[in-house]
N, C-alpha and C positions, 0 to 999 in steps of 0.2 A: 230816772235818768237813763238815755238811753244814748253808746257812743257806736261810731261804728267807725272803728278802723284800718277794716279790710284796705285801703289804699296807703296808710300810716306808714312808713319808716322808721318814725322820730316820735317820740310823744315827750314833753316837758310839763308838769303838776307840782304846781310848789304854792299852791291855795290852800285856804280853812277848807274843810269839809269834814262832812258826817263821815263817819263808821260804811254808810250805806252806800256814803259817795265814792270810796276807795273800791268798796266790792264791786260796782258798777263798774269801775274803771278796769281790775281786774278781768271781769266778765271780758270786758272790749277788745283788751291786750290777748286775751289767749284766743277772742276770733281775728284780731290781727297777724295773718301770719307770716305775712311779711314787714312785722316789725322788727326793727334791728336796735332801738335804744331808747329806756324809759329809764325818764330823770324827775324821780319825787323828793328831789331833793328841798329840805324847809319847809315838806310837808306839814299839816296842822290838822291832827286829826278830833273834833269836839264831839260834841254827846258823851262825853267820860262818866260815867258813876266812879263814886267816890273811892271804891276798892280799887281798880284798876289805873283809875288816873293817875295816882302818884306813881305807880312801878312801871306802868309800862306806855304813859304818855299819848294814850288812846289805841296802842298796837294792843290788842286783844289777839287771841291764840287763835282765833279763827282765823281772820285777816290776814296773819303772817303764814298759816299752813298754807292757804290758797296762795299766796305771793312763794311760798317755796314751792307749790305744787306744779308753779305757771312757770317758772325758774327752769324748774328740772324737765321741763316736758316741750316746752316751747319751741320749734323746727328754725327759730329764724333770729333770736334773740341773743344778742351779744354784748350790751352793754348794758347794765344797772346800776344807778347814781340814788344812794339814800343818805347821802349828808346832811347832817345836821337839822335832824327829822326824830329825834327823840326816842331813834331805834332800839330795842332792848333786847340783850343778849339770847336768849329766847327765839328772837327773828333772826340773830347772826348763826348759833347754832343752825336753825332749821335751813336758810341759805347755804351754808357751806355741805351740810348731806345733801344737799338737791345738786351742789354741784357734781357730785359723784354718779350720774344718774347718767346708765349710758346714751340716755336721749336729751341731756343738758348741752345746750352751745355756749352759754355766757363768756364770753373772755376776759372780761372788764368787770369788775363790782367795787365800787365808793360808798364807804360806811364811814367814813372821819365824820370825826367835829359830833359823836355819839356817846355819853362820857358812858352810859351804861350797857354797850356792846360787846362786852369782853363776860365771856365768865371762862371758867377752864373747862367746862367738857366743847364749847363753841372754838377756843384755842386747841383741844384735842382734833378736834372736825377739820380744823383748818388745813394741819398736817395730813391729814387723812386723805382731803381733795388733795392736795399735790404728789402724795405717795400712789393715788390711783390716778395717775396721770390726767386727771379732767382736763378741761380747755382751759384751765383759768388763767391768762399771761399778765391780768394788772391786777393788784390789789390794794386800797386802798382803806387802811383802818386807825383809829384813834384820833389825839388823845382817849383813852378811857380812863373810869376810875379803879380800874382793876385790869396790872399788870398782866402778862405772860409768868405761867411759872415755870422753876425750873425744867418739870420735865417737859410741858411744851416745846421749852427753848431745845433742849436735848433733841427733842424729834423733830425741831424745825432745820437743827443745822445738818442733820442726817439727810433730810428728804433736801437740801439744796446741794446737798453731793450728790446726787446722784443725778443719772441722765435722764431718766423719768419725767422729774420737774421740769414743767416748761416757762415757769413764769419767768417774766422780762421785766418787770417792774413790781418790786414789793415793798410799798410805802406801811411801817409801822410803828405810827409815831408815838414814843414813848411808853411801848409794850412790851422793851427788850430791858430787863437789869442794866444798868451801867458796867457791872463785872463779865456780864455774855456779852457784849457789845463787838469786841475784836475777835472774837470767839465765831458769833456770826458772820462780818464781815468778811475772813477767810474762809468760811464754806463757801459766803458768797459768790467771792472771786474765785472758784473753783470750778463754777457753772457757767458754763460758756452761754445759756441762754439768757442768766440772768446781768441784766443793763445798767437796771437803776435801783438803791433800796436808799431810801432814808428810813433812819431811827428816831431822830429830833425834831421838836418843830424848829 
């Protein structure tokens, strides 16, 4: 498969494909350098062998290191949309280190509607991108099957005090305890950057 889009902006991939067909795509997206927004969201990735399909829904560790590799390095990229694409915590972890990468531009990243995208060292990372000030101003994650823990939560309402954090929008739904919930909210509104959070769906 061969894509070429050196003239791209925009790219939208929400089709069945092989393993082979996402790398291709990858390939395409890092000679696009002036893309600005890839949307795999409802991707469907097949050729699964029977180990890996159950856990990680055809994201194999290959795949996802080159899609954080393209993330952190890309000159012109600012929007990633991977909802409800059977994303696995694994590939949220690897995305949120790439966003600390001082030649990351993303601003935008959509991971909802992934019930397996949460684990706690990927909620440590999370923190981490907004404590090193990356570009990241939207963020969009859950439901998962696996909340925010305490101390996430701890270092999440730390890193929204402070003036470092830029983000504007922090959608995450159903990742915050019901007991942190006001907890967070008044970090929230503490941060004159931050605009909009929802917790709930």
């Amino acid at each position: 498969h061969t894509l070429d889009l050196k003239l791209w902006n925009q790219v939208r991939w929400c089709i069945q494909g092989s393993r082979e067909d996402v790398r291709a795509l990858m390939e395409a997206v890092e000679g696009g350098r002036g893309l600005r927004s890839l949307d795999l969201s409802f991707i469907r990735i097949q050729g699964l062998d029977e180990a890996e399909g159950e856990e990680y829904g055809g994201w194999d560790s290959a795949t996802l290191q080159r899609l954080a590799q393209m993330v952190g390095s890309h000159p012109s990229l600012t929007q990633l949309r991977l909802g409800n694409c059977d994303f696995p915590a694994e590939g949220t972890l690897a995305l949120l280190q790439a966003l600390q990468a001082p030649a990351c531009r993303l601003q935008s990243l959509s991971l909802r509607e992934n019930r397996k995208a949460m684990s706690e060292e990927a909620g440590q990372a999370l923190v981490d991108a907004l404590q090193a000030s990356s570009q990241l101003q939207v963020l969009e994650l859950g439901p998962c099957s696996k909340r925010f823990s305490g101390s996430v939560v701890k270092r999440l309402i730390g890193a929204l005090r402070t003036t470092r954090a830029r983000m504007q929008a922090l959608m995450v739904m159903g990742l915050i305890p019901r007991a942190s919930r006001a907890q967070l909210l008044e970090a929230a509104s503490s941060n004159p950057a931050l605009s909009q959070m929802r917790l709930c769906m």
